[in-house]
N, C-alpha and C positions, 0 to 999 in steps of 0.2 A: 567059483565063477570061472567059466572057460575065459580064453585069451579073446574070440570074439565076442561075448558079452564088454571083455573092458573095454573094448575098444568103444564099443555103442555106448558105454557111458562114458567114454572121454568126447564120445561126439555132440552127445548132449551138453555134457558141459562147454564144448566149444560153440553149442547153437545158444545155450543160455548165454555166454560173454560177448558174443554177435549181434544179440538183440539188446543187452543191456550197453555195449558199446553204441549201437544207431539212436537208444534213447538219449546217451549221453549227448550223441552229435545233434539230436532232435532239439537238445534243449539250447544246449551253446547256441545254433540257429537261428533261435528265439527269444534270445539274451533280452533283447532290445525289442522286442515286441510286443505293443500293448495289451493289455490283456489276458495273455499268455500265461497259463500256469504250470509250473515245474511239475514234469515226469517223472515216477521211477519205477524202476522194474522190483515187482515181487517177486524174488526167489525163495522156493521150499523145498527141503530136501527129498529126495525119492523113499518109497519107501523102502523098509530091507529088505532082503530075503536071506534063508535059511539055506545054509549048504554044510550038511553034515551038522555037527553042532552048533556052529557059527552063524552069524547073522549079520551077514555084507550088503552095507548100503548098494544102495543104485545109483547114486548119483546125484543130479539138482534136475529141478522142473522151474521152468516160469510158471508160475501160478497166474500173472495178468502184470498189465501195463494201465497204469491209477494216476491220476493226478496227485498234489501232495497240494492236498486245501484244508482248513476247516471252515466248515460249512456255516460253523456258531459266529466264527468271528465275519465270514463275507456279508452274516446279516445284519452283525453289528454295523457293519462297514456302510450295507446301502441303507441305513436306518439314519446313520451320520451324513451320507449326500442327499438326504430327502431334507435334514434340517440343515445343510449349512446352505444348499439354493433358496430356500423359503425365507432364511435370513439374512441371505445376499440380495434378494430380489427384495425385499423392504428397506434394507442398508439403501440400495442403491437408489430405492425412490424417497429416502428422507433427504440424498444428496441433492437430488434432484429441485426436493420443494425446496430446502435451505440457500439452492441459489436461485430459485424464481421469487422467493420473497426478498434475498439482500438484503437484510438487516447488514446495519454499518454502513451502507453504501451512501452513494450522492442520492441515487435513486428508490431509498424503500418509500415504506406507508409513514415512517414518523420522520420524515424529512418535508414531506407534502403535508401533514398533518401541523408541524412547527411552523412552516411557511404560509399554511392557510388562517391559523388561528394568530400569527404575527400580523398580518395583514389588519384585523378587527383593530392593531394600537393605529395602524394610520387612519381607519377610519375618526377615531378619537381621535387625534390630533388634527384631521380637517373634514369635518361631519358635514361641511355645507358642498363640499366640492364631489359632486356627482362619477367622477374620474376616477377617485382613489376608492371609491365603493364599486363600480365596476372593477377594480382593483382587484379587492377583495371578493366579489363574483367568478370574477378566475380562479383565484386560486381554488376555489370551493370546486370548480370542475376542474382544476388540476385531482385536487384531491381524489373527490369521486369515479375520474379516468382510471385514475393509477389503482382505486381499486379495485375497477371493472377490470383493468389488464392482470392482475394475479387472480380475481377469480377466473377467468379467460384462459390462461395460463396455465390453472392447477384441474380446472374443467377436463382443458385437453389433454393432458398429461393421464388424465384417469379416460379420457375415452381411448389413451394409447394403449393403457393396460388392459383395457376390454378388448380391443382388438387382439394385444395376443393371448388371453383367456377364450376368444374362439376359435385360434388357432390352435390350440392344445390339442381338443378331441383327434385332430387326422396323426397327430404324432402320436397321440396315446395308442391310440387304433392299428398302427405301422408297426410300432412296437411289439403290440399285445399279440399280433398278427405272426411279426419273426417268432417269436416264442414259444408261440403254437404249432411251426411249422416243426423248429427247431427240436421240439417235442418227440415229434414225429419219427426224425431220420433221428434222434437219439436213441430211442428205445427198439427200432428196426436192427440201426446197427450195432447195439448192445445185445439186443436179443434177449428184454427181459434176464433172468435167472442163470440164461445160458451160459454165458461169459460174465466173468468179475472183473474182465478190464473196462476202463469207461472211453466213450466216442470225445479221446480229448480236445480236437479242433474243434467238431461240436459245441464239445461242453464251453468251451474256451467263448465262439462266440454266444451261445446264452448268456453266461455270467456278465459280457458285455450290454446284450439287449438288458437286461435285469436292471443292471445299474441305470442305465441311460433312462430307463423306465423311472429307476428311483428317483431321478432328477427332476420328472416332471409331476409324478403323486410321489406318496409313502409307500409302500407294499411290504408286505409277509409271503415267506415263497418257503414250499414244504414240497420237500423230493416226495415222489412216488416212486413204491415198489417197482415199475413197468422202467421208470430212469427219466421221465416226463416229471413237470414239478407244474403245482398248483401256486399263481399267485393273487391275491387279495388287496384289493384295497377298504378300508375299514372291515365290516362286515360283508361286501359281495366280493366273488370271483371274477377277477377278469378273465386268467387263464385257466383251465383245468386238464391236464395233457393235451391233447388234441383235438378241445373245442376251446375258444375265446369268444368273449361277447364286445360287442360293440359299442362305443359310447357317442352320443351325440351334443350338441349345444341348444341348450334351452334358453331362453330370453326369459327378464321381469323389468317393469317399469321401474326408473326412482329418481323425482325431481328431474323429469322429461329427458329420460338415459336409460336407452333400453340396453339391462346392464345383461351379462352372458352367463351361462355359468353350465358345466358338463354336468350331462346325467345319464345313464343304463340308458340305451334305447329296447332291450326287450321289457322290460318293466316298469321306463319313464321313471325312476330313482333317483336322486342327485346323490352325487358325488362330492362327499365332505370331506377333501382330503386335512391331513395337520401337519404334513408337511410335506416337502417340496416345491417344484416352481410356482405350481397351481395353486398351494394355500395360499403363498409367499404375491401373486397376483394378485389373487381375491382379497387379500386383507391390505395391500394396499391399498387398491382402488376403491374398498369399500369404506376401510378402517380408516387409514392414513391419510389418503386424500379425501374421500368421502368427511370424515372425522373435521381434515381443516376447512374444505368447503361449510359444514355447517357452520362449525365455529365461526369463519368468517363472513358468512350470512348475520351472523347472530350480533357478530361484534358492527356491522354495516347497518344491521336495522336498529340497533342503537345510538350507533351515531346519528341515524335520518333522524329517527323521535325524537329523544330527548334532547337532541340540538334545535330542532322544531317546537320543540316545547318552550324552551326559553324564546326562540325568535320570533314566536306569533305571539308573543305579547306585546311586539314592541310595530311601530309605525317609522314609515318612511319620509322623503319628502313630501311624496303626496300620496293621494289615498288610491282607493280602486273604484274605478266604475260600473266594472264587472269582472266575477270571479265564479270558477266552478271547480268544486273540489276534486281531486287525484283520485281520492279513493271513494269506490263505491258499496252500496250496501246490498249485499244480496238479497237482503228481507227487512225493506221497510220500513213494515209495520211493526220488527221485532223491537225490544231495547237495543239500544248502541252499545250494549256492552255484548251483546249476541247474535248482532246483526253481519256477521262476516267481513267485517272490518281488519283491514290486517294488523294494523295496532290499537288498543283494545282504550277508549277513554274511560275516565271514571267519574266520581260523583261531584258534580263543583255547578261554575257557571262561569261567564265568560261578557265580556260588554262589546256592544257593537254602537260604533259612531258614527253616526252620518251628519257630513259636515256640506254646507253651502258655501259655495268657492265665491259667491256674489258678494255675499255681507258677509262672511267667517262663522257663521252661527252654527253652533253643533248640538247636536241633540242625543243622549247617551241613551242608552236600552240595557239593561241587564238584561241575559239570555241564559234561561236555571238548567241546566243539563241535571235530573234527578236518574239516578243511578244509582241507591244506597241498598235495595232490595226491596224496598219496602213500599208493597201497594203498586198504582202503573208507574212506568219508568218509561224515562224519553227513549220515540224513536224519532226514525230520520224523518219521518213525515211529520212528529208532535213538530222536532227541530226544524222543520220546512215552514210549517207554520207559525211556531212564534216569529221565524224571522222576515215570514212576509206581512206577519201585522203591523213590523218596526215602519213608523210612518217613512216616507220617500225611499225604501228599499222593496223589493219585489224578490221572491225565491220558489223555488219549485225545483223538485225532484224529475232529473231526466227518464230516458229509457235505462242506462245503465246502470240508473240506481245512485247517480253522483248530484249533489248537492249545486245547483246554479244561484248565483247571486247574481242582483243586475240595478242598477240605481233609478229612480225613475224618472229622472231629468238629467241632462247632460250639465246642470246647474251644481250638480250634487256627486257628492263622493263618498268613501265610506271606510272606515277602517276598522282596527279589532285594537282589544285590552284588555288586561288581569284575567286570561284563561288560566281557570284553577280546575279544570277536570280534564283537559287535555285531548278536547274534543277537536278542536282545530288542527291539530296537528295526525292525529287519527285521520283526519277526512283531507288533509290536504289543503288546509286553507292561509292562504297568508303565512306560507312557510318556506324555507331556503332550499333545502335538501327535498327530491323527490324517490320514487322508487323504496324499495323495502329490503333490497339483497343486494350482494355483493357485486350481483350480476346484472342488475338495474338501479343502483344509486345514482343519481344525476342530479342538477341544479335544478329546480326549478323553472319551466320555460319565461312562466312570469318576471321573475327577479332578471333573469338573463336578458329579456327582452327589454325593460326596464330596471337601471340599475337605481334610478333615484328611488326607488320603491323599498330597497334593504331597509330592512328594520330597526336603526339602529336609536330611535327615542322610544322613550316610554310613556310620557309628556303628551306627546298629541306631534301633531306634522312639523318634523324638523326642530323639538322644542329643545330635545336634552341630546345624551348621548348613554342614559340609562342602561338600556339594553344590550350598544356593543359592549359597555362595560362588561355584563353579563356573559355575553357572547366572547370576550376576549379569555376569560376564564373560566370558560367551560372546559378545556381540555383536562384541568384537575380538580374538576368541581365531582361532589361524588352524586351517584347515581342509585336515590331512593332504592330504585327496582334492580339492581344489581349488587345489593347489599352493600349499600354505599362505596361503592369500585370506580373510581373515576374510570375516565376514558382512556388514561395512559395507563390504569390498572388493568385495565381490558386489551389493549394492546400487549403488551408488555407478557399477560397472561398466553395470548397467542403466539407470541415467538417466541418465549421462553420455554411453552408445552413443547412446542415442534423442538426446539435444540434438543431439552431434555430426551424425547423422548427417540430422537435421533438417537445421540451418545449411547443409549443403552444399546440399541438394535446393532450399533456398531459394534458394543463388546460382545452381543450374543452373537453376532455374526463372526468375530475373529474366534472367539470361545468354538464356535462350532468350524469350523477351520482348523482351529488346531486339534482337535478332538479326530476330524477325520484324517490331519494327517499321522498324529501318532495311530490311531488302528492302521492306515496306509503302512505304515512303517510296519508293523506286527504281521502282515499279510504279506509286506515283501520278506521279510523273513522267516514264513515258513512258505510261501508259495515263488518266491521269486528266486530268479534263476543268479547262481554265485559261478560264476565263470573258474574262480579257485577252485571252488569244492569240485566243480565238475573234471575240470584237470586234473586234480587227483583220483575222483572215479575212472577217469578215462585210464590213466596210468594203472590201477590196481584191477580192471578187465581186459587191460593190454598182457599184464604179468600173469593172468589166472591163464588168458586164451594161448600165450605160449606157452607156459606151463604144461598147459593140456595137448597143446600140438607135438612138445618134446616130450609128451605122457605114449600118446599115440606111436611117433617114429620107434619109442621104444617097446611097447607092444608088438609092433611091425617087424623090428628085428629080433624077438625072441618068437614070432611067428615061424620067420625065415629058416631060423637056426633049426625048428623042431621042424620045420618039412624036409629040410636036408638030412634028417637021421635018420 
């Protein structure tokens, strides 16, 4: 190898230690910048060549300028921030419900619940005094308030979720958008095949849109040959080099909430993600809250019932001169057990009294609700009619299909006793609690309007105190249709599910937390930048490039020497 050959491979080597020193400073640079993934320069040696026998290197080449990633672990990586948002975003809405319901508080359901059903002992203790039974009328719309204001509460709370479940599609779409642009000026300025270095700024911010992506679905993302990379959510593609599809927000009805939910707008497909922000929304507001909304529907129309089931048995101070039931029947002519009633009676029968305020005389009727299956079975109109045959009562079926009662002298009043099929309280008649959900339980306007009317004999007008009895211990009294679960077993079952099933969501959610920050940890050490290590690269392309400079001086001056001979 002549003298000027060496020289040109001492000048490569000083162009390789130039470029691996600007990597070095590219990365210290970017110590502290998010995203950012460590550099480093690929050096391979030149080939040799043959002079005379011998076979004398050339030198070093840069081969290319690579990121220092792996690709298996980044997917692990956004695989872990698709589940720890999806179980921080239910974490945070169990927090949520757990303080809108306040259990322990001055203010939950079984403080108004204790206060309302305490109130039934004062009735006992002064059953003649009209006062202390309006008393006990309040509290019951205390009750019913309080749990109009948690379904109210927990209602809103899931239409807030809806709202950012439609605000997802324009972030997903902004996202899926950079990535396919990104695609684009990747593979331009990588140049396919041409080059093995990769567009590290580039690449730097995809891996950030990826992620950011991952936060709001799941995704799977597969490099292409071209340096473009395909991402997927379940089975479709969002991305594919440099086309992305669009997504948009489709609406469905449920329990009058038109709830939101993303789908493919070229195919009209929904969008199932499992994890991310967006499962992490939808299973709240459908699962979690949705979930306690029924429940507390369910535990609400069992209080209405079977609290109305005991109280229409019983009589007040005085009786009623006219009455028309709450609930109506959509079909008539069907039985009342199929008649669209929203609480379903059964087979029994029930007495109606009609009493003369003039002389006291009262006159009883048994009234047979037959409901057993067997042969015709009462409907609202058989029930219209036996009880307009009851001498000095009049009844008839409105427009709405509700049941009117009406006395036929202002002489005459009327009251109910021993309902054994639970027909009264189905239709609304002579009962405390109105409404059927958590979202319209209320008092009664009858009772409310009139408080002497509470029901608290069984006896007949003002005789006993029978029925508060009954009514004072219903809170633990158990309940046939609920597999004999009292009412504090139904409660109880309500906020003890939501704690429970809080607690857990909390440890998947810290579990998925710590899960993403050890891979974090694994990806800063092999992608992130050690300002040590780099100091010592810096140092060992400082000593290669002078090396090479005082390789060169002396090439120069054995140059010199031979042109002066």
């Amino acid at each position: 190898m002549s003298l000027y050959g060496s020289i040109r491979l001492a000048a490569n080597t000083l162009r390789a230690d130039q470029i691996a020193l600007q990597v070095v400073g590219q990365n210290i640079a970017n110590a502290n910048t998010p995203g950012y993934i460590r550099e480093e320069v690929l050096l391979t040696p030149a080939a040799a060549q043959r002079k005379g026998k011998l076979l004398l290197g050339l030198g070093v080449n840069v081969e290319a300028v690579v990121q220092k990633i792996d690709h298996f672990l980044e997917e692990r990586l956004r695989g872990a921030v698709s589940e720890r948002m999806g179980a921080e975003t239910e974490e945070s809405t169990y927090m949520q419900l757990e303080s809108v319901i306040g259990e322990l508080s001055d203010t939950d359901l079984s403080t108004a619940m204790s206060a309302f059903f305490n109130s039934m002992n004062e009735v006992l203790n002064q059953p003649e005094s009209v006062s202390v039974r309006n008393l006990a009328v309040l509290q019951g719309v205390t009750l019913s308030a309080d749990i109009n204001r948690l379904g109210d509460r927990v209602l809103q709370m899931r239409t807030d979720l809806n709202r950012r479940v439609s605000n997802m599609a324009d972030d997903i779409n902004r996202l899926t958008e950079e990535i396919r642009v990104l695609n684009i000026r990747i593979a331009n300025t990588e140049g396919g095949d041409v080059s093995a270095s990769d567009a590290v700024g580039l690449r730097d911010q995809r891996l950030v849109a990826l992620e950011r992506l991952s936060e709001l679905v799941d995704i799977r993302v597969q490099e292409q040959p071209s340096g473009g990379v395909a991402v997927y959510a379940g089975g479709d593609f969002l991305v594919f080099e440099g086309t992305s599809r669009q997504v948009e927000i489709g609406t469905e009805g449920e329990d009058g909430l038109s709830l939101s939910y993303v789908k493919l707008s070229d195919i009209d497909a929904r969008l199932n993600p499992a994890g991310g922000e967006l499962a992490g929304l939808m299973a709240a507001r459908d699962e979690i809250l949705g979930g306690f909304l029924d429940r507390l529907d369910d535990f609400a129309g069992n209080l209405a019932f079977e609290f109305n089931k005991v109280y229409s048995q019983g009589q007040g101070l005085h009786g009623y001169r006219q009455l028309t039931s709450e609930f109506g029947a959509s079909d008539t002519a069907a039985a009342l057990s199929d008649a669209g009633l929203v609480f379903t009676p059964t087979n029994g029968s029930f007495q109606v009294i009609v009493r003369n305020k003039q002389t006291d005389q009262t006159k009883t009727t048994d009234i047979t609700v037959d409901l057993n299956g067997i042969g015709d079975e009462t409907s609202l109109e058989d029930l219209t009619a036996a009880l307009d045959a009851v001498e000095g009562l009049s009844a008839e079926v409105t427009l709405g299909g509700k049941l009117a009662l009406a006395s036929d002298s202002v002489d005459q009043e009327f009251i109910f006793s021993g309902d054994t099929s639970g027909v009264l309280a189905a239709l609304g008649l002579n009962t405390f609690f109105s409404g059927s959900s958590a979202r319209d339980i209320g008092v009664n306007q009858v009772v409310r309007d009139d408080p002497a009317t509470f029901a608290a004999s069984r006896g007949g007008l003002g005789v006993d105190t029978d029925n508060a009895v009954e009514l004072a211990a219903f809170l633990d009294r158990p309940i046939a249709s609920r597999n004999n679960a009292s009412l504090t077993v139904l409660y109880d079952r309500l906020t003890s599910e939501t704690t429970q099933a809080s607690a857990i969501t909390q440890a998947a959610a810290e579990g998925a937390r710590t899960f993403e920050t050890t891979l974090r940890g694994q990806k800063l050490a092999t992608s992130g930048v050690s300002l040590d290590e780099e100091a010592v690269r810096m140092m060992a392309f400082q000593r290669s490039f002078q090396a090479s400079a005082r390789y060169i001086t002396t090439l120069s001056e054995l140059l010199g020497m031979l042109v002066q001979l």
